[in-house]
KOLMAR-727412 format. One record per residue (C-alpha): x negated, y, z; residue number from 1. Coordinates in Angstrom, 2 decimals. Layout:
% KOLMAR-727412
> xx  yy  zz  i
> X  Y  Z  NUM $
...
% end
This chain:
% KOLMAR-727412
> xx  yy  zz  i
> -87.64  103.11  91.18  1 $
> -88.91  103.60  94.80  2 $
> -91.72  102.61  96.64  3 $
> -91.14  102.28  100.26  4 $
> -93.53  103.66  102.73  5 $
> -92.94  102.84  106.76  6 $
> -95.23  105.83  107.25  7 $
> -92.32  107.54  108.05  8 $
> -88.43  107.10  106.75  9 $
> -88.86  108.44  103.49  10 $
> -89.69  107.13  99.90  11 $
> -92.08  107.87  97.24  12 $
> -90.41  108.38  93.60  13 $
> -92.95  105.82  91.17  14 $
> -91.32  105.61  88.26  15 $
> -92.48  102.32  85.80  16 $
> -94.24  100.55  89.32  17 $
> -92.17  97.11  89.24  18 $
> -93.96  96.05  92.11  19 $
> -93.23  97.65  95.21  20 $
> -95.98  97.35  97.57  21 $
> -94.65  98.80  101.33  22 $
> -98.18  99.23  103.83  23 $
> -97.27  98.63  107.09  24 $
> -99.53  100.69  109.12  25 $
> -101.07  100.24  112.70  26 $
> -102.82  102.41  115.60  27 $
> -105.96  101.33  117.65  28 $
> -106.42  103.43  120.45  29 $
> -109.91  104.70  121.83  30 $
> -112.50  107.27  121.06  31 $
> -115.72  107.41  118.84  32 $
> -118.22  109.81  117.56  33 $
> -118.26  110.51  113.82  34 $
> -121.16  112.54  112.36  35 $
> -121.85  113.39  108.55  36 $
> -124.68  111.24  108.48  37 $
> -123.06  107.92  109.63  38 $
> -124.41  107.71  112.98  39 $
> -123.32  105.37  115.97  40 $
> -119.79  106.31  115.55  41 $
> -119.63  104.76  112.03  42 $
> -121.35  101.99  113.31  43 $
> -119.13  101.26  116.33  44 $
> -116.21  101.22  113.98  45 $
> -117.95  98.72  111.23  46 $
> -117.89  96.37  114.23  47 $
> -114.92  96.90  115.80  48 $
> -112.97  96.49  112.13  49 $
> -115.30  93.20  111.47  50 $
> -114.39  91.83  114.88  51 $
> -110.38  92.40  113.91  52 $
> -111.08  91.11  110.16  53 $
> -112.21  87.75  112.28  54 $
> -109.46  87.34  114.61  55 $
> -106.74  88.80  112.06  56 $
> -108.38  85.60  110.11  57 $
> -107.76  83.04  112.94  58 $
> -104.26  84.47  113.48  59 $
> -102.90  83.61  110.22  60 $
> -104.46  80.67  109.77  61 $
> -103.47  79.70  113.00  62 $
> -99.93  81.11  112.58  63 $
> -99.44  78.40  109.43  64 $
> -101.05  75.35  111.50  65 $
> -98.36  75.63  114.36  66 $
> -95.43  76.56  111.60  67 $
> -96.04  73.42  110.05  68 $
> -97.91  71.39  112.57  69 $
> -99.24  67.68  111.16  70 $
> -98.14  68.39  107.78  71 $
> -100.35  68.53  104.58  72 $
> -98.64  72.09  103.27  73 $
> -101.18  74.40  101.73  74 $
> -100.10  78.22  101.36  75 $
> -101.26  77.23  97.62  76 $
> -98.07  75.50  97.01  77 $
> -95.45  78.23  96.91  78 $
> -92.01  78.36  95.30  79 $
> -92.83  79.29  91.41  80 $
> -92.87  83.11  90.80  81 $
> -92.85  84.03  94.60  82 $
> -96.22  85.29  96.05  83 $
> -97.41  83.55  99.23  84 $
> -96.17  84.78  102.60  85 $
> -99.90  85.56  103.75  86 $
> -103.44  86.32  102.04  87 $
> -106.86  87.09  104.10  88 $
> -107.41  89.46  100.97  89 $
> -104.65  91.51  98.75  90 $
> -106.15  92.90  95.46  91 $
> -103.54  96.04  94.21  92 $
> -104.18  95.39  90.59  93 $
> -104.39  92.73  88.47  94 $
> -106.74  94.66  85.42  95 $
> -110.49  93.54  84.44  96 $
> -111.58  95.06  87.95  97 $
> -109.46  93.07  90.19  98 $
> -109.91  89.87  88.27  99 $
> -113.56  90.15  88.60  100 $
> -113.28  90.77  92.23  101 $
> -111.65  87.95  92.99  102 $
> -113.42  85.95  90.62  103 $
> -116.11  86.93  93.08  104 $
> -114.64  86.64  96.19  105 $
> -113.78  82.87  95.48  106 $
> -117.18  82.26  94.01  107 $
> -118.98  83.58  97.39  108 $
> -116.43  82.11  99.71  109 $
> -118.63  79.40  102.05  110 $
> -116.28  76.17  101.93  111 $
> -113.14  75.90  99.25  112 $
> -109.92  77.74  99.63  113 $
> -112.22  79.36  102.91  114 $
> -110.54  82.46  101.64  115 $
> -107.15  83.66  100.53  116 $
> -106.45  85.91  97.53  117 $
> -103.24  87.31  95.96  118 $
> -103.76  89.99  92.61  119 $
> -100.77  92.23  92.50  120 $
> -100.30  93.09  89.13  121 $
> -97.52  96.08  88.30  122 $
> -97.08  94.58  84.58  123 $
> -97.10  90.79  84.21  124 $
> -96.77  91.38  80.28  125 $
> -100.34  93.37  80.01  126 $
> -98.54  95.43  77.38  127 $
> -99.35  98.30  78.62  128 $
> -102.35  97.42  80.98  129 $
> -105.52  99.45  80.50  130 $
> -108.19  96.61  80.55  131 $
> -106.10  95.17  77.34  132 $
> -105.62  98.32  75.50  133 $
> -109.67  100.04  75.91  134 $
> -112.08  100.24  72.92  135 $
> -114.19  97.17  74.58  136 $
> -117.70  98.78  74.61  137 $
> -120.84  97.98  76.84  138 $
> -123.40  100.28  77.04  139 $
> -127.13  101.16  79.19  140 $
> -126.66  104.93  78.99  141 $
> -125.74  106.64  81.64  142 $
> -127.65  109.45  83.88  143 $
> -126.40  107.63  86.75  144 $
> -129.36  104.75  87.44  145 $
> -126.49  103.06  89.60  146 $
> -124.46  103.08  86.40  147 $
> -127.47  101.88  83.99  148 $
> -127.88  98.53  86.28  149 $
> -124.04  98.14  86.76  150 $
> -124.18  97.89  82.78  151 $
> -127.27  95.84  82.66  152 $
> -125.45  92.93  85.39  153 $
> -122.24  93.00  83.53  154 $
> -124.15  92.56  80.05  155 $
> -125.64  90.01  81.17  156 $
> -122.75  88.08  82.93  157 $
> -121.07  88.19  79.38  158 $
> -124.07  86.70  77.77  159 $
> -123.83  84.05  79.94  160 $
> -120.62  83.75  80.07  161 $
> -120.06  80.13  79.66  162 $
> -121.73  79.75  83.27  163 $
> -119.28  81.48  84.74  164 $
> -116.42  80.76  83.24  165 $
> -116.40  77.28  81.49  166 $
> -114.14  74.75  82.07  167 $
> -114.99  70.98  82.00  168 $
> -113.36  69.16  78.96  169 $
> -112.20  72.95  77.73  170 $
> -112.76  75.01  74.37  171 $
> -115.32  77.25  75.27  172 $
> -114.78  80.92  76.61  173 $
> -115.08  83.02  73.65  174 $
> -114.89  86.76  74.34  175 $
> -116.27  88.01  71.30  176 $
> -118.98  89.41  72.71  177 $
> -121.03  91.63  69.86  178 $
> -124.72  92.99  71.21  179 $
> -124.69  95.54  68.16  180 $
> -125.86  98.58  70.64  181 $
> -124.72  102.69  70.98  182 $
> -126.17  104.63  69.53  183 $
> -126.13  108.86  70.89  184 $
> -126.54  111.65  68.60  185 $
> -127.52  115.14  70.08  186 $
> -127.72  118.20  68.46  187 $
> -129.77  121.08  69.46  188 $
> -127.89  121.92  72.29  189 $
> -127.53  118.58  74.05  190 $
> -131.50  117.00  73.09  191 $
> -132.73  118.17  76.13  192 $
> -130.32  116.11  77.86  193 $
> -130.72  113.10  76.02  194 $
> -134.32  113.44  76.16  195 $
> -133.64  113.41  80.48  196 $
> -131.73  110.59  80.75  197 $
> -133.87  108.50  77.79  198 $
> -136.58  108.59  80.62  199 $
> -133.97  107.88  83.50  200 $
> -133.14  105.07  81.45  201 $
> -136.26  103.17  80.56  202 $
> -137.53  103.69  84.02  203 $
> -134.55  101.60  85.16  204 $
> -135.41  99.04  82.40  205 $
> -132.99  99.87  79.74  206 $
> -134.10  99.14  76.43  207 $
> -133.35  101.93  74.85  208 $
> -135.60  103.97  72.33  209 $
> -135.42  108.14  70.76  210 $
> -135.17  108.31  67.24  211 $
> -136.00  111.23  65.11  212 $
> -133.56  112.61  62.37  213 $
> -136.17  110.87  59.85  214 $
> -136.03  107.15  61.69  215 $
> -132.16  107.51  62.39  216 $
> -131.82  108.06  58.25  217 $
> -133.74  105.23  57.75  218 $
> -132.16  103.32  60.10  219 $
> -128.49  103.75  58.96  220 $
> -128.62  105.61  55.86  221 $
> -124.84  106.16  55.89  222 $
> -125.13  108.68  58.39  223 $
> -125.52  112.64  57.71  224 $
> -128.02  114.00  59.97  225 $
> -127.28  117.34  59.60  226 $
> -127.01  119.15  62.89  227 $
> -128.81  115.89  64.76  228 $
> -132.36  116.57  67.04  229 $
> -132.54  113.60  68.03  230 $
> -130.81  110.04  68.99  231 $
> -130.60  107.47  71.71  232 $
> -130.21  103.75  70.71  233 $
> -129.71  101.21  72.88  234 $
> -130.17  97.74  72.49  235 $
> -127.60  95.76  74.51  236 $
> -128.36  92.95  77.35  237 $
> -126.31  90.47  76.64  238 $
> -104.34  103.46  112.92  239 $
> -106.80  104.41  115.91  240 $
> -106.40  107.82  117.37  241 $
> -110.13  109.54  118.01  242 $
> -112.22  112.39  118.12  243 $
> -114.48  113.84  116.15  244 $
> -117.97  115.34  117.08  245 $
> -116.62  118.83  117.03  246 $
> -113.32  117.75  118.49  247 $
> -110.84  117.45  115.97  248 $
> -108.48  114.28  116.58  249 $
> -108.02  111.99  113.67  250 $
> -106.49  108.92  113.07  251 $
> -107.27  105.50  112.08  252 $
> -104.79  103.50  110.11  253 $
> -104.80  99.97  109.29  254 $
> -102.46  97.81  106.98  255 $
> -100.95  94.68  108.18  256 $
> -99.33  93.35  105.17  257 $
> -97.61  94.61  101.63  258 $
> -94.33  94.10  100.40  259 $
> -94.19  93.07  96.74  260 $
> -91.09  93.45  95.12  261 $
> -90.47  90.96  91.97  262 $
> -90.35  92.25  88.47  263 $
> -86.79  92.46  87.15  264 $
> -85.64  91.90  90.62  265 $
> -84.69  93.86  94.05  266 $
> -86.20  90.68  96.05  267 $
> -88.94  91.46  98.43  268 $
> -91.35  89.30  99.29  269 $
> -93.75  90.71  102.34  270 $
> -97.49  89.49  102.18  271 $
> -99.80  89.73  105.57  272 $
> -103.08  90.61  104.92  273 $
> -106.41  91.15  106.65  274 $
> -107.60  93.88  103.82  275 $
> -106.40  95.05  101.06  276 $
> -108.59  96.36  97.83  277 $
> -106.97  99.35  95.61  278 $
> -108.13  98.48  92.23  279 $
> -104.89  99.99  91.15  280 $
> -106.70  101.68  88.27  281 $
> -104.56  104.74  86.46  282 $
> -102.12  104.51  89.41  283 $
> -104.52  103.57  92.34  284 $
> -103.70  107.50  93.18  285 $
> -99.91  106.99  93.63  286 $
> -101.49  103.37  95.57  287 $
> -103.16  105.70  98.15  288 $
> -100.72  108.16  98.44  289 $
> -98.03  105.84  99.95  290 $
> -100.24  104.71  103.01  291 $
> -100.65  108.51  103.69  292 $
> -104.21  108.67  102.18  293 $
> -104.28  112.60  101.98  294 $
> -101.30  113.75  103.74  295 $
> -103.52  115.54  106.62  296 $
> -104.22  119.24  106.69  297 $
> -105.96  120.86  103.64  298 $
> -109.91  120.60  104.38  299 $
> -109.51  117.43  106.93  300 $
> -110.89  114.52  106.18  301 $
> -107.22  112.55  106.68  302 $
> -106.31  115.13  104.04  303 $
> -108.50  114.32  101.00  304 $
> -106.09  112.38  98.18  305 $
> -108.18  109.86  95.86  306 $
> -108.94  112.05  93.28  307 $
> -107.61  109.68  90.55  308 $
> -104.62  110.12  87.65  309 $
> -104.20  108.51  84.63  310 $
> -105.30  110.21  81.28  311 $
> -104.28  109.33  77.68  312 $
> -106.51  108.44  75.45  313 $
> -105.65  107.56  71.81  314 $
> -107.22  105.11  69.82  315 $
> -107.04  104.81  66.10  316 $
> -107.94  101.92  63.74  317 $
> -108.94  102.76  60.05  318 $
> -110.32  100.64  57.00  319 $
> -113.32  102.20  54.84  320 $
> -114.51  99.65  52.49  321 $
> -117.34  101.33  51.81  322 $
> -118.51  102.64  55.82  323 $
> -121.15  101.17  57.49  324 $
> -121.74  97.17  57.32  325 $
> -122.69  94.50  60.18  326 $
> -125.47  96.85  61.54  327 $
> -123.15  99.28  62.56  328 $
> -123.70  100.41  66.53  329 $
> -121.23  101.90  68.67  330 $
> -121.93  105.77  67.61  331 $
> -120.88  108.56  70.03  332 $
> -121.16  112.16  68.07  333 $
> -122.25  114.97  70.06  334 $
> -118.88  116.44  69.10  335 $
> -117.26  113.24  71.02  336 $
> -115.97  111.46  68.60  337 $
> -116.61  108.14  68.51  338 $
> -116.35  104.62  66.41  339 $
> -117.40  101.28  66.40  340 $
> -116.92  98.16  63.39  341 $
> -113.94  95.71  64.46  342 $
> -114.27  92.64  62.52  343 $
> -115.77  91.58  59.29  344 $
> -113.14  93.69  56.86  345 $
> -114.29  97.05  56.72  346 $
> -112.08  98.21  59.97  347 $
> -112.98  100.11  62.73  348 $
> -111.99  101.60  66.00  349 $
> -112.40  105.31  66.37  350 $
> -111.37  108.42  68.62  351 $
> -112.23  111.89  70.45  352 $
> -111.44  112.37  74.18  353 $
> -108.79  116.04  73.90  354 $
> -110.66  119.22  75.73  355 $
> -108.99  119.47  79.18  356 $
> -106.79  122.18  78.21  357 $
> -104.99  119.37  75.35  358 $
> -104.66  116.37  77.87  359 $
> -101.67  114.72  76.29  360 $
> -98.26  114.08  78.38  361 $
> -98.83  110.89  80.51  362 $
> -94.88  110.05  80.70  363 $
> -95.62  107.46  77.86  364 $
> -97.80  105.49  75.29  365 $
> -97.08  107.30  72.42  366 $
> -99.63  108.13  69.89  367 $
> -100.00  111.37  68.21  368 $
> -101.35  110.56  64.68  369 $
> -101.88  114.54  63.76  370 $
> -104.46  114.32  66.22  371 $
> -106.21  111.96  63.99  372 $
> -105.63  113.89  61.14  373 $
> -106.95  117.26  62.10  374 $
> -109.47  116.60  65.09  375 $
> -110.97  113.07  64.51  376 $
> -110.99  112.57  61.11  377 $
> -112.85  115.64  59.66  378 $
> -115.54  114.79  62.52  379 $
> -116.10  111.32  61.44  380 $
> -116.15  112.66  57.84  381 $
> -118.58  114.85  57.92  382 $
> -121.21  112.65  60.38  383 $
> -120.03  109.40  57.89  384 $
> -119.67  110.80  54.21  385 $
> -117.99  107.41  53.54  386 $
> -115.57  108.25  56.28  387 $
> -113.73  110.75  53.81  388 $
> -111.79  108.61  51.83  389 $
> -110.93  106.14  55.06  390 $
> -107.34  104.72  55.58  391 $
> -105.52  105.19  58.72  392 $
> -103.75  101.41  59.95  393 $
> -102.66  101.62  62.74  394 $
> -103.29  103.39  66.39  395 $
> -102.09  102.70  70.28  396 $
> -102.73  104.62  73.82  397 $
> -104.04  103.84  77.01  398 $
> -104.50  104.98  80.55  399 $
> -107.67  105.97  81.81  400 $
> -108.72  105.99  85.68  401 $
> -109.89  109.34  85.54  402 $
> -112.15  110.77  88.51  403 $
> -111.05  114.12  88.73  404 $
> -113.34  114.91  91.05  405 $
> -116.53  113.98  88.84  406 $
> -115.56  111.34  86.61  407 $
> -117.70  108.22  88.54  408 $
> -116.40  105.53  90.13  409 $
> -114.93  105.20  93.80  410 $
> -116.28  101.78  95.33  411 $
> -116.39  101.34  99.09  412 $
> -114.13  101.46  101.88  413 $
> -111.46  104.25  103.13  414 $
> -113.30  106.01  106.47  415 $
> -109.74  106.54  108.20  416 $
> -107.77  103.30  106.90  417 $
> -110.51  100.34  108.20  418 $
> -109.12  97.72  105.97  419 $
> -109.03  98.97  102.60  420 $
> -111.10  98.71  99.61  421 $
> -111.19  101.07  96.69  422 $
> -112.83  100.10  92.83  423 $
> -110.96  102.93  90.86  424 $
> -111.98  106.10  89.40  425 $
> -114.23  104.57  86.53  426 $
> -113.32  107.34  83.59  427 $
> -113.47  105.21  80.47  428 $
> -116.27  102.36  81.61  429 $
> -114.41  100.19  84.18  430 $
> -114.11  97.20  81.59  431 $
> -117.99  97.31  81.05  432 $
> -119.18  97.57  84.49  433 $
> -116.30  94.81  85.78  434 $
> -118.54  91.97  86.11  435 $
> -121.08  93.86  88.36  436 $
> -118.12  95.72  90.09  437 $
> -116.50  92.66  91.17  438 $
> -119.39  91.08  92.56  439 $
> -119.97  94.55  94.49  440 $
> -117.21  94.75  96.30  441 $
> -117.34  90.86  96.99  442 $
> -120.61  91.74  98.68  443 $
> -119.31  94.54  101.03  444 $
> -116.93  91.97  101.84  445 $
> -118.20  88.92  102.90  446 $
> -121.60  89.80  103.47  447 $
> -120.63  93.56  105.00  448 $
> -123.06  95.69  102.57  449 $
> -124.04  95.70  99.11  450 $
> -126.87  93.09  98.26  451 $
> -127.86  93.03  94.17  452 $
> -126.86  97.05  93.73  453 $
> -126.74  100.02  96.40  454 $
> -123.94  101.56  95.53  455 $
> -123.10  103.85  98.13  456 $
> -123.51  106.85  96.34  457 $
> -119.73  105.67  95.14  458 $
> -118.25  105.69  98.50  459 $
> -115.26  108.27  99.30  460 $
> -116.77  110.41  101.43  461 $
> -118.34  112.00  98.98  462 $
> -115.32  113.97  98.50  463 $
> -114.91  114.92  101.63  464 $
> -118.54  116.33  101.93  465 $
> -117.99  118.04  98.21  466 $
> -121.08  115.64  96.81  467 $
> -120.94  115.44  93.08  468 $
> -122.17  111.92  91.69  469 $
> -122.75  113.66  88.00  470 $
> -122.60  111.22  85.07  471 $
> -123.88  113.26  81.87  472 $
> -122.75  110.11  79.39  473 $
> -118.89  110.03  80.17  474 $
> -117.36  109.54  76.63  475 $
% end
């Protein structure tokens, strides 16, 4: 399996990406400052790409009105399994992220069908699709405040979900949604840190409290305390060539339209696009490498990858009829393993994210059930006496985004390519920031800058600049 990039005559090896997606790339010549602050160069360019985002717009749209001139056709009405032959917008990714963003998109759009979207999704079946195959938590905290209100918007999107997403004359949307909280434990070691990002928290209006060995006993008495300082609960919500200032040339790329090649097929079918948003997820790496994102010299900015590769992560169902009952939170250990209730039947999800020196072998979905046995279980033993005489059902894997570069989220535009997106990078909470995500890069969009959140702190030049956004709660 090949993925074709007109970069230059070569191809990039993907093996299990159905879809091939070819970026055809172009050059705008002329000159601009760039400093590391975003001065007028940065602004020059927003312009200059807006101004092309509106005429690329009138092109295409006129493009279709003289193809078909007097008719009634609609680019809506294509042949059945075919993607249309243009989009204003091309989301790469078809997960909980790029649903949500062009849930958004539509919603914001000024006047109906105003703007065109096509979601590229790799695997049609969702069999082995992250959003499907996560844990499904939602939690307040995080260290990050950026990530605290990104949880507090997407809590309360699914509490109201049946604004969003009803249908007329429908069932309605049931999601399952289960406000039973997390709840942190911290030994010695790690109370300090808690205790930091309890106030971070609350000052962004989480509702979170501390508990005390004594209140968390009394609280759930199923849980050993031993080894435990203190806890956090949390209640949940529902290409241009230029210089640089110091002279260095660099260029800027931009993609004209994608090639999607059909599942179970060697048919092509090209899409032109005004932008194009990498919410790829596991695989949005291999997305950027093959417009050339990172093939510049080591330490330039046109060579920094996007720091993002997929990481296994096992999950394990197992029955306890005598564990914790309907007041059981989401419980994170300070040893990392974690579990939550699934259902009414004594079940329950559990797991423990491997040191970095044990990161499984990515090549497949596999599940390794003497992980289970000798790191998981004895953990959830000894902090859940009841957990010792538990029954392993059944397990699966998934992929997570992970930020290798400090395991937060990527959300913003590409400096060097003008007309891509990136929401990638997330580390294990994409599918509980989605709603908030989505509306994000909407936002940056339509209305050219973030309005409900500021999330710049996500953009990719962080990497460039070596800027760590920490996150102390990545689980």
């Amino acid at each position: 399996m090949f993925l074709w990039s007109c970069c230059g005559s070569r191809a990039l090896g993907f093996p299990g990406f159905p879809h091939r997606c070819a970026c055809l790339l172009g050059r705008r010549q002329g000159r601009a400052g760039v400093s590391s602050g975003g001065g007028g160069g940065a602004h020059a360019r927003k312009r200059d790409f807006i101004q092309d985002l509106e005429k690329e717009f009138v092109k295409i749209k006129q493009k279709t009105k003289e193809a078909f001139p007097g008719s009634g056709w609609s680019p809506l009405h294509q042949a059945p399994g075919l993607p249309p032959e243009w989009a204003d917008i091309v989301i790469v990714g078809g997960g909980v992220i790029g649903w949500s963003t062009a849930y958004w998109l539509k919603k914001k759009e000024a006047i109906r069908e105003g703007v065109r979207v096509v979601v590229i999704e790799r695997d049609p079946t969702y069999a082995k699709a992250s959003t499907v195959l996560a844990v499904g938590g939602i939690r307040q905290q995080f260290s990050r405040p950026e990530n605290i209100h990104l949880s507090m918007q997407s809590a309360h999107f699914l509490r109201n979900i049946q604004e969003h997403l009803n249908v007329v004359n429908e069932e309605p949307v049931d999601i399952q949604f289960n406000p039973s909280g997390y709840l942190f434990l911290a030994g010695k070691e790690q109370s300090e840190i808690l205790e930091e990002n309890y106030r971070i928290q609350r000052a962004e209006g989480a509702a979170v409290t501390l508990l005390t060995p004594q209140q968390l006993q009394r609280k759930f008495p199923w849980i050993n305390t031993d080894g435990i300082t203190v806890a956090s609960y949390g209640f949940q919500y529902s290409t241009r060539d230029m210089k640089t200032d110091d002279g260095r040339s660099v260029t800027l790329k931009r993609i004209h339209h994608v090639n999607v090649r059909m599942p179970n097929s060697m048919e092509y079918q090209p899409v032109q696009c005004a932008l194009i948003i990498n919410e790829a997820g596991a695989w949005s790496g291999k997305v950027a490498e093959m417009i050339g994102i990172g093939n510049g010299p080591e330490g330039t900015l046109e060579g920094i990858k996007l720091p993002v590769e997929p990481r296994k992560r096992y999950v394990y169902v197992f029955h306890c009829p005598n564990g914790p009952g309907l007041e059981c939170p989401f419980i994170i250990d300070h040893k990392g393993v974690y579990f939550r209730r699934e259902g009414l039947g004594g079940n329950y999800l559990g797991g423990l994210s491997p040191a970095e020196e044990e990161e499984p072998d990515i090549s497949d979905l596999e599940v390794d059930y003497k992980y289970f046995d000798e790191a998981v279980w004895p953990n959830l033993a000894q902090r859940v006496p009841a957990f010792e005489s538990l029954k392993l059902k059944s397990a699966w894997a998934g992929y997570y985004d992970y930020n290798t570069f400090d395991q937060n989220a990527i959300i913003g535009t590409h400096p060097l390519v003008a007309n891509m997106y990136f929401a990638t990078g997330f580390s294990g909470h994409g599918l509980q920031h989605s709603p908030a995500v989505g509306r994000a890069i909407a936002e940056l969009i339509l209305d050219g800058k973030f309005k409900t959140l500021d999330l710049g702190a996500f953009d990719f030049i962080r990497f460039y600049r070596g800027n760590k956004v920490m996150e102390n709660n990545i689980v």
